[in-house]
N, C-alpha and C positions, 0 to 999 in steps of 0.2 A: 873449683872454677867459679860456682856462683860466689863464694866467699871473697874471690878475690875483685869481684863487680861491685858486689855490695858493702854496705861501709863497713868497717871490721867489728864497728861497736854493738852494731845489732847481734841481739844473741841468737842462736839456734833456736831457740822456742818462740821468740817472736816472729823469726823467719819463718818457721812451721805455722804459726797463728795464721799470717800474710798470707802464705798459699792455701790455705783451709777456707781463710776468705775470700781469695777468690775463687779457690772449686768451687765454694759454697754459690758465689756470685753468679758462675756459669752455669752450675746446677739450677738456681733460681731463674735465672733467664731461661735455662732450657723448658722447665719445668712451666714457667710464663708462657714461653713459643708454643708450649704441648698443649697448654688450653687454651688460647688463641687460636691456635688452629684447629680443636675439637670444636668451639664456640661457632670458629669459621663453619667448617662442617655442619653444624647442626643449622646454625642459619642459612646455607645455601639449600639444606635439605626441605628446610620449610619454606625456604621463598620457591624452592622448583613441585613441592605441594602443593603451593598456596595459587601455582602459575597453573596448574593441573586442573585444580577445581573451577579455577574460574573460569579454565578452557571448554571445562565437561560446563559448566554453568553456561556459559554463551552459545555453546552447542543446543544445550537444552534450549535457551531463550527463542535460537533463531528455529530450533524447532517448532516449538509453541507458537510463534509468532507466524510460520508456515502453514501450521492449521486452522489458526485463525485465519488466513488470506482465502486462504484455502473454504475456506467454512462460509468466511463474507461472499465469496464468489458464488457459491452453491445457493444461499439464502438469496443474492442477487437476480442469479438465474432462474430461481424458482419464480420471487419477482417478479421478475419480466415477462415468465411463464403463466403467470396468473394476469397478468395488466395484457397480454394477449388475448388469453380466453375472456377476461370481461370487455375486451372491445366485440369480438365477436358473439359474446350473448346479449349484450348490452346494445350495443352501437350499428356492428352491421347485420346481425341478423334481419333474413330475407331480402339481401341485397345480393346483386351478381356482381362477383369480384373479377375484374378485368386481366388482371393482371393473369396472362395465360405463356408465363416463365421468361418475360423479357427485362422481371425483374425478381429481387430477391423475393422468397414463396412466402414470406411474412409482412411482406407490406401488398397493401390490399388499394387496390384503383377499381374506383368508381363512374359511371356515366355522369352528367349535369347533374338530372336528374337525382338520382340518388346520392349522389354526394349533397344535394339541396338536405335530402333524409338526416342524411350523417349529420351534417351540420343541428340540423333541429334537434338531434337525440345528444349530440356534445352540449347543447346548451344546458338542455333541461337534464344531464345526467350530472352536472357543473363542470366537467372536466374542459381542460385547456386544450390549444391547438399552438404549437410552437411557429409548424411553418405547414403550405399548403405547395406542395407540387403538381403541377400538371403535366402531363405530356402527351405530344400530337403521334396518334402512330407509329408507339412505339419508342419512341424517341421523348430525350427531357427536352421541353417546351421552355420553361421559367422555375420561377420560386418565390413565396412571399411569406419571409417569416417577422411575429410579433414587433421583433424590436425596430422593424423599418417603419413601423407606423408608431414606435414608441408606448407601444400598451405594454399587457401582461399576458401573458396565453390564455388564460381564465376570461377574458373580455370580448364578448362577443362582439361587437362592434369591430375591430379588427377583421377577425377574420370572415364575417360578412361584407366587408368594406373589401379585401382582396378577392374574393369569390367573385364578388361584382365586379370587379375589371377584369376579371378573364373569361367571366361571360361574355362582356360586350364585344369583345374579339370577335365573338364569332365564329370559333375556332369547333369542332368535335374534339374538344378535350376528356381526357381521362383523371384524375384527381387521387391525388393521394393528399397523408398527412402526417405529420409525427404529433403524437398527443400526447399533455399533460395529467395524467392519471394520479389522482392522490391516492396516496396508501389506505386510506383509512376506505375507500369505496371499495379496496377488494379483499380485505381481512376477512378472513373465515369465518 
């Protein structure tokens, strides 16, 4: 049957050649498909290692990077925890602190009077004074912070210059402040 497809002249051993060629062609293709696709394999196996590591790697990072937040906040609060206690040995000791829970237990209100004190011990200890609130009875009265008179917190002129206009009120005010504390005044 194949004989009579194909032309009569070709012999039998060339026809044998012919298909040996192509076994051989399919074999090679096969044999090409089989490492292309071990090739395959082996690269999808490293790129989903390589996707592994860097997952464990970014886990790691954002971990690290947790503890650090985590670490600045603690160094922060210590901070803050020390820039308290130096207002109170520094600043208001032997003053009576008014503030009897009508506002948070960390900010400290003063009479005229002694907040005149405060003021003289912020000068001379250099620290700043951002803003000065008062309040009448419990209740917030005003506010006068730095930048409305365009200084610095560190400038005393400012916040002697606000202090003075809510004396002349006339008011029984109470006084608070938030203050400019440098680091370097409360290092160990």
């Amino acid at each position: 049957m194949l004989g009579s497809v194909l032309n009569p002249a070709i012999s039998p051993v060339l026809l044998h050649l012919i298909f040996l060629r192509k076994i051989l062609a399919h074999k090679t293709a096969l044999i090409l498909y089989i490492n292309v696709a071990n090739n395959m394999r082996k690269a999808v196996f490293i790129t989903i290692f390589s996707l592994l590591i860097i997952s464990c790697l970014n886990k790691e990072k954002k971990q690290t990077e947790n503890e650090i937040k985590t670490e600045l906040n603690k160094e922060n609060q210590n901070l803050e925890l020390k820039k308290e206690e130096f207002l109170k040995s520094k600043i208001f000791f032997g003053l009576k602190n008014l503030n009897d829970g009508f506002d948070s237990e960390s900010i400290h209100y003063f009479s005229e009077s002694d907040f005149e004190i405060v003021l003289n011990r912020v000068e001379k200890n250099e620290i700043g004074i951002y803003g000065i609130e008062p309040w009448l009875n419990g209740d917030f009265y005003s506010v006068r912070v730095h930048e409305q008179l365009n200084a610095e917190p560190n400038d005393p002129k400012w916040y002697r210059e606000a202090f003075s206009e809510f004396k002349k009120r006339g008011k029984n005010l109470q006084y608070s402040a938030t203050y400019e504390i440098p680091n370097e005044l409360i290092v160990e």
